[in-house]
Structures are given as C-alpha cells and as structure tokens.
C-alpha positions in Angstrom: -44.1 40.9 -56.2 -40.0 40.4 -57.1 -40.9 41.5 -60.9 -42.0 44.8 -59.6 -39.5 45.8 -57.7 -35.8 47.6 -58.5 -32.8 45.1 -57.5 -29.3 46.8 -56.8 -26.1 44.9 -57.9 -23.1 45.8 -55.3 -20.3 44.5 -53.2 -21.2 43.7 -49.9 -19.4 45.5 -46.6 -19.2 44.2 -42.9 -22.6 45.6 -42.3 -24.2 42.6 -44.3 -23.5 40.1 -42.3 -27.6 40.0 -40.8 -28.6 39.9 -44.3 -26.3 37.3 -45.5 -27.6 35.1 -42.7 -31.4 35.6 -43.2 -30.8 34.7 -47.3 -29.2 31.5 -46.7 -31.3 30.8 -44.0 -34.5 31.0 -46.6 -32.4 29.7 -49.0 -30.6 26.7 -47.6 -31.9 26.4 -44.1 -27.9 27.5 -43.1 -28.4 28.4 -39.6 -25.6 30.5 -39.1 -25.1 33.9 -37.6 -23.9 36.9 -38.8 -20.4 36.4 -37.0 -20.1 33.7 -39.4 -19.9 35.8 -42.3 -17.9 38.5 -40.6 -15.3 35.7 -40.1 -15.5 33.9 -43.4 -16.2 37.2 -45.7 -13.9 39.5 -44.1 -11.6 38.4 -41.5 -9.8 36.1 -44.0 -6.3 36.9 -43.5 -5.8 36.1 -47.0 -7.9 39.0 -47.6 -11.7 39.8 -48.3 -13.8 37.9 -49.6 -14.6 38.4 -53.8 -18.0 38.6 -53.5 -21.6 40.5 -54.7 -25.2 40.5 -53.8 -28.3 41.8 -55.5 -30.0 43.9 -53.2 -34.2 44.5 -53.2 -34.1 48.0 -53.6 -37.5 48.5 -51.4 -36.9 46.3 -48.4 -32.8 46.5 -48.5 -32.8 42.5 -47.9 -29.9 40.6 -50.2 -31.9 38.6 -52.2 -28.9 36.9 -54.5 -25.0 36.2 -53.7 -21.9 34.8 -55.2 -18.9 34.7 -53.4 -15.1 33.3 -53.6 -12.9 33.0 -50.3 -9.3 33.8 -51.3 -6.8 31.4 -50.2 -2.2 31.4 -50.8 -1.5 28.2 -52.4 1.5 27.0 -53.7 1.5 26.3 -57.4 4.2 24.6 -59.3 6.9 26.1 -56.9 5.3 29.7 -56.7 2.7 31.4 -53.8 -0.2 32.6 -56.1 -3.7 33.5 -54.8 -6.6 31.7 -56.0 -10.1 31.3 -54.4 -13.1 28.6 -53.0 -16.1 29.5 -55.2 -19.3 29.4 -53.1 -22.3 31.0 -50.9 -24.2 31.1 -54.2 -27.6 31.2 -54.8 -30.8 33.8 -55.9 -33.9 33.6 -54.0 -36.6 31.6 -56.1 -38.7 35.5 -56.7 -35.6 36.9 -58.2 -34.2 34.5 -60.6 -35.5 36.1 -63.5 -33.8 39.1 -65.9 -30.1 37.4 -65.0 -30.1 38.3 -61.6 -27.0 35.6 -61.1 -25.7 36.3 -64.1 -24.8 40.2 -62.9 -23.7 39.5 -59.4 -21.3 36.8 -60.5 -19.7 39.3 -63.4 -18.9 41.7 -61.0 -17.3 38.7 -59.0 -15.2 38.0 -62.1 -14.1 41.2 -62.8 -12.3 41.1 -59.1 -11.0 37.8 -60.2 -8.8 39.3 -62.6 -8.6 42.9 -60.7 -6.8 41.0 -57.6 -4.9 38.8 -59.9 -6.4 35.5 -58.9 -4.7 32.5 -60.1 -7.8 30.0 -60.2 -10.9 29.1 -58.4 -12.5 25.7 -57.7 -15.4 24.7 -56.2 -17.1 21.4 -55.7 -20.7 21.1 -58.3 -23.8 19.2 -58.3 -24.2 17.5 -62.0 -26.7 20.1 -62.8 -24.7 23.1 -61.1 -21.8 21.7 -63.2 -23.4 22.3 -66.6 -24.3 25.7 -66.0 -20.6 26.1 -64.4 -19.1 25.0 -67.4 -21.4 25.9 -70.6 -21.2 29.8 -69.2 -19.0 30.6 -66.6 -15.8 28.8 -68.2 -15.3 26.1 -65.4 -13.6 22.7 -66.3 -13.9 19.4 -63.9 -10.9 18.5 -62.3 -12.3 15.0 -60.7 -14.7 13.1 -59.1 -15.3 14.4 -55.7 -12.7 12.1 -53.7 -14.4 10.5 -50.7 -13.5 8.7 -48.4 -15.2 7.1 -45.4 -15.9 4.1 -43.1 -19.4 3.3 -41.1 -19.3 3.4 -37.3 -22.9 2.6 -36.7 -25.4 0.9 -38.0 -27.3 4.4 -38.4 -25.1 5.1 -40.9 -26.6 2.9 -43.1 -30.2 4.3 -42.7 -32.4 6.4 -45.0 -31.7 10.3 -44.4 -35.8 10.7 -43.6 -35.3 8.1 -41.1 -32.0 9.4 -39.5 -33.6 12.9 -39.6 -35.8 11.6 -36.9 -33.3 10.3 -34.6 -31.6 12.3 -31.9 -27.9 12.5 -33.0 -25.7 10.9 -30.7 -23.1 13.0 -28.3 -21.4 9.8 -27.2 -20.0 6.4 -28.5 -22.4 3.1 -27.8 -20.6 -0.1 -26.8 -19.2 -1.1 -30.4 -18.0 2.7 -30.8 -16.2 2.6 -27.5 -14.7 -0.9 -28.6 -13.2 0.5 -32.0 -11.9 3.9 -30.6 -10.4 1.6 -27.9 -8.6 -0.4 -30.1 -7.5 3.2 -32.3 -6.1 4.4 -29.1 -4.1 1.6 -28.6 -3.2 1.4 -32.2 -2.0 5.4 -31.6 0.1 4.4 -28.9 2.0 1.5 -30.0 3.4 4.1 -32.8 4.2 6.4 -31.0 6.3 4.2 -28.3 7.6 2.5 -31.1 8.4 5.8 -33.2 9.5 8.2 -30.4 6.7 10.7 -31.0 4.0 12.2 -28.7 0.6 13.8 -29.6 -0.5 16.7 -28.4 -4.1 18.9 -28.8 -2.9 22.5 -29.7 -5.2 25.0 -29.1 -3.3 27.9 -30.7 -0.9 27.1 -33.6 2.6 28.6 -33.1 5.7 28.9 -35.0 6.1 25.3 -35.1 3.4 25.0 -38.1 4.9 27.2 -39.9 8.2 25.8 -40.1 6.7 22.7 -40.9 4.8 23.7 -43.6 8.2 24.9 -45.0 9.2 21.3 -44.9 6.3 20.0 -46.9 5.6 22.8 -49.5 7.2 21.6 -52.3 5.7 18.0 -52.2 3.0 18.4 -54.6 2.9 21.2 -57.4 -0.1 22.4 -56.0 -1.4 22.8 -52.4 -3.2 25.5 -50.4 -0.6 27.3 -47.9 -1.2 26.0 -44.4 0.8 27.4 -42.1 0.6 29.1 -38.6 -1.8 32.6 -40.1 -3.9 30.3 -41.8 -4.2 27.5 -39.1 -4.6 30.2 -36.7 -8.0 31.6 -38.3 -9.4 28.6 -40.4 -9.6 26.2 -37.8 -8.4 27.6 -33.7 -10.9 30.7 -34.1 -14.1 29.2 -36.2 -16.8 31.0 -34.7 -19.3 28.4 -35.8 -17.6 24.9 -35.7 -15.3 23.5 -32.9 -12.3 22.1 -34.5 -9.4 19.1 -32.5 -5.7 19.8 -34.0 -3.5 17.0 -33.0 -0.1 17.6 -33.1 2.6 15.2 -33.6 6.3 15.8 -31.9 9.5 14.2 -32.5 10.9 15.4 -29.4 10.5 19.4 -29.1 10.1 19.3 -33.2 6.3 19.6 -35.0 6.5 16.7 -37.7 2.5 16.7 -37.8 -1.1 17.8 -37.3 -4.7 16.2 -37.9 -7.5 18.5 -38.2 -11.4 16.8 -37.3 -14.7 18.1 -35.9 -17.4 15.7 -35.4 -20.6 17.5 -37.8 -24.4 16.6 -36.1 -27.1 17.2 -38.9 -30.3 15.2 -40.0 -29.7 13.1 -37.0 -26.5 11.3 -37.1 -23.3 12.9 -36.4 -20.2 12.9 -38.8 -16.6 12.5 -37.6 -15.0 15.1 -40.4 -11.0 14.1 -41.1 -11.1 18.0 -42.2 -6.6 18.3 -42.7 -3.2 16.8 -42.6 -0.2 17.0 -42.7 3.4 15.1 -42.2 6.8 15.6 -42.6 8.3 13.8 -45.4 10.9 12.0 -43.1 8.0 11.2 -40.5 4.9 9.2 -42.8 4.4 7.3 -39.7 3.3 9.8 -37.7 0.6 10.0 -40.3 -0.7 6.3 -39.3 -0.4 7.8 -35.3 -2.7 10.4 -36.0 -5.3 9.2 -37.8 -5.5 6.4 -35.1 -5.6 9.3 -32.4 -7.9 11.4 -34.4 -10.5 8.2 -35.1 -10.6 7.2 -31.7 -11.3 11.0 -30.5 -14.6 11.6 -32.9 -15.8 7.9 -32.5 -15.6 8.7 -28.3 -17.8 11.9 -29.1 -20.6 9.6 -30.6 -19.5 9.7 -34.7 -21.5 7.5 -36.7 -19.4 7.6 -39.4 -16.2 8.4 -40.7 -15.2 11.0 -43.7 -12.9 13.1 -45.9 -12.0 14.3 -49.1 -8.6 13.9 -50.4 -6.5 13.9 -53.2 -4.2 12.2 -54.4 -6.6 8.9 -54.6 -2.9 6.7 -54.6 -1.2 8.5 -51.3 -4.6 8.6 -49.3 -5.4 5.1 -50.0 -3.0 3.0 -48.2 -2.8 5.4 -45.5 -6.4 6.0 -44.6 -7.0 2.3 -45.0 -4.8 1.4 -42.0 -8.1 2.8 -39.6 -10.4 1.4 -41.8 -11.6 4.6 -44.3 -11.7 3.3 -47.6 -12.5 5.4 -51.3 -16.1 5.5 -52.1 -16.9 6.2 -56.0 -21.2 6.4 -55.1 -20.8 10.4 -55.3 -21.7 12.5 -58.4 -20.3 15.7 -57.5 -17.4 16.9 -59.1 -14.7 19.5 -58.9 -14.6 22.3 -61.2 -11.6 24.9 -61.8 -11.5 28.2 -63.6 -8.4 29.3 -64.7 -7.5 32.9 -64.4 -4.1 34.2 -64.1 -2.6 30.4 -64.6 -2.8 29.2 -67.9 0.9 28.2 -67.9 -0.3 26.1 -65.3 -3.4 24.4 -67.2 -2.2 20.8 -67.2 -1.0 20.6 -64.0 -4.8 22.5 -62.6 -6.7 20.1 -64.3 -4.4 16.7 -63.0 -5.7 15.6 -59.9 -2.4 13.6 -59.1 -1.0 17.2 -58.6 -3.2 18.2 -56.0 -2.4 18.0 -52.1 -5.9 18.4 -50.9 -8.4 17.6 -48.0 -11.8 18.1 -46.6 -13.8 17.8 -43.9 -16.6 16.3 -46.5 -18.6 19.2 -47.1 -19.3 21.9 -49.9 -19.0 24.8 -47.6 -15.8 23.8 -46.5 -15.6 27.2 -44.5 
C-alpha cells in the first residue's frame, strides 16, 4: 500500500522522461513518449523546465509532478521570464500527507531562485479554488474561445463521437467551404501583392518581424525565430503547418495550425499569429489559407484561444470563427517578480495571446 511506503521529493533530470510518461499515462491516459518530455522539460531553449516529482522510494516510479515551462515574454516594454504552469497531478494512492503540497514548494522556490516574472495556467472551477485559496493565483479571464462547426459531428455527444473513426479527409460540404477559403485566400493576396508560403524551418525573417510587432501589446510571449524553431518546426509529438505571408522578399506574417484527432472527431487548432502592423490584411489571407488547409485534412471543427476578445473578433469572423462564452475554465496568474506590473497582468485587454485550444498547450 502507498501509506506504507517512503516517497522522495526531488527535481527531476533527463533520465525521467520513461517515468514521466507512464504517470500521466495512469493518470490522464496522455499517450506520449518519453521524447516528449525530453523536448518539453529540457530542450526548451528558454531553459529547463521548473519542475518536481515525488518519487516511491521502493519501486523508483514518479508517482506526483508539478511543472512550469519557462517562456521570454515581453512585459510592458521589458523581456522578463515567466512560465506555463502545468503537468500536474498526484496519483490517487499518494494524495495523502501533502504529497502536492511539497512538490509544488520546491517548484516555487525556483520561481523566485530563477527570477520568474509570473506564471499562468488555464483551471478547471475546482482546480481554480485550490489555485487561488493556497497557491496565491488570481483569474485573469474567461478562457477566450473561439470556434466554428465544420461537421455535423461536431455537434454530437462526446460518448457518441468517441465511437466514430476520426476523419483524415474533408466530406463534400468540407471540400465546398475550404474551396471557397482558398479562393477567399487568393483574391487577397492578388489584390494585396502578397504570397503564402509553408515554411518548414523559420529563418531570420521571424525574427525581424517579431521586432516589428513587439511593442503592440504590453504583454506578449516572445515569438521569434529560437522559439518558432523548437515550439512548433521540431515538436516531436504534434505536426504543426506555418504559413508564411510575404510582401515581396519581406515576412509580414505567419499562421500556426495542426489538425488534433481525439475521441473521434478531429480538431483544426488555429494554435498562432502574427501580422505586421502595416499588413492586417495579410491576417484575413491567412486565416483563409490556414481554414481551408485543416478543413481539406478532414477538421470537424474549428478552434483557438485568443486575447484580446475586441481584435480577434472581427478578424476571425471574416472565416466564420465566432467567440463562444459556454466554457468554465479560466485563466489564473501568479505574480512573482512583477508586482509593478499587477494591473496590467490581471487586464486581459493587455494580453497578445493564442492557442491551439488545449490545456497542455506544449
């Protein structure tokens, strides 16, 4: 039995990577190897992963974990470093004598060790409470999603989708919509003098235009070419489609989508953009090129998170996507190193930010 065993509180090295996959596997039914973690824990260019486990001291297995991804953002004008609070959870034999409670203050104490600005996360109504009545976390918003139904699958009961086999392809109404988003992609562009391209590896071109765009918004996570590069070109799991958007030889845009197939129907995930300032057209181009692409590959649906609710709007109407408020999840901040920043941190109008829909945005 748990109760009769000793538990170990540590960090956890590169050699965990097995055992992180077998917890969340028991705990979450995450299938994902252990080159997943080695990716996401400590290949980060932004540096390794803030994270601890409780260990069984007989068997050697993790049975608990917390862990925050650091990321650069830009905050009111400055690069800080804050983290994405997440892989958390204690296996169901282990949850008594604070088990969570000691992994995640050892995750604190590297908070303020590594001089961490803030961390957010996104929280279940009952992960919330416990988030804010003892770990100090505020809500920020509403989760913001967005989304439009493709198929009439969308509309069914999980159980029943579950079922289903997800589709890999678009059906006749699917190919009739991303037909009409590919034209819709095309008459900007001819209009605009702009081309779209699918880059495989991002170059210096991203991150001169995320130079461009930086100071738009007081807050936004740093996406340029070192971040591009490992977040979405070299995910060892997902398989991610960055358009590009030229104006001539110049970048003045890139989309980020997958398309996600779980529980029987497949998601098309609107996962990042960005646009030049000068260029918000381009914007309108590829969302068009970007809908059409992950309706062809079969998505039932489309989705995103994004903030802030009045720029997203009009723009991700234009294919369709409209702001759902059905969603009970929230996100939460801790404040660490920023407290000169408080009012801006907990204003969701100051936030540049987008997701491919999903709490393990990694």
């Amino acid at each position: 039995m748990a109760h009769n065993r000793s538990v170990d509180f540590r960090v956890p090295t590169s050699g965990d990577c097995d055992r992180y996959s077998r917890l969340f596997s028991r705990l979450w039914s995450w299938e994902y190897p252990a080159e997943y973690y080695q990716y996401k824990f400590f290949e980060n260019p932004a540096g390794v992963a803030l994270a601890a486990v409780a260990v069984d001291g007989m068997t050697g297995e993790i049975v608990g974990s917390t862990a925050s991804i650091p990321s650069r953002y830009r905050l009111n004008g400055a690069d800080v470093m804050a983290t994405q609070s997440g892989d958390a959870g204690v296996l169901p034999e282990y949850r008594k004598h604070g088990t969570y409670s000691k992994i995640y203050k050892l995750v604190v104490t590297a908070h303020l060790d590594r001089v961490i600005a803030f961390t957010h996360t996104v929280a279940t109504p009952d992960a919330e409470e416990v988030a804010t009545r003892t770990q100090h976390f505020d809500p920020l918003c509403r989760v913001p999603i967005f989304s439009r139904r493709i198929t009439v699958r969308a509309l069914l009961p999980q159980k029943v989708r579950s079922l289903m086999r997800v589709r890999t392809e678009a059906g006749f109404y699917g190919k009739t919509q991303a037909g009409r988003y590919i034209a819709a992609a095309r008459k900007i562009c001819e209009r605009e003098g702009l081309h779209i391209a699918v880059v495989e590896e991002p170059d210096e071109g991203f991150d001169l235009l995320w130079e461009q765009c930086r100071d738009q918004w007081p807050i936004a996570l740093i996406r340029d070419r070192q971040f591009m590069s490992w977040r979405f070109a070299h995910h060892p799991v997902r398989r991610y489609s960055i358009l590009a958007v030229f104006k001539g030889e110049a970048l003045v845009g890139y989309c980020v989508s997958n398309v996600l197939r779980r529980n029987g129907m497949s998601r098309g995930r609107l996962s990042d953009l960005l646009v030049h300032p000068n260029y918000p057209v381009a914007g309108q181009a590829l969302l068009y090129q970007a809908a059409s692409d992950m309706i062809w590959q079969g998505a039932d649906m489309l989705v995103g998170w994004f903030l802030p609710i009045d720029r997203w709007e009009p723009l991700l109407r234009t294919i369709g996507v409209r702001h759902q408020h059905r969603d009970e999840r929230n996100i939460i901040v801790r404040v660490f190193m920023a407290e000169d920043s408080r009012t801006e941190l907990f204003d969701p109008n100051c936030w540049y930010y987008t997701g491919g829909a999903d709490t393990d945005q990694l």
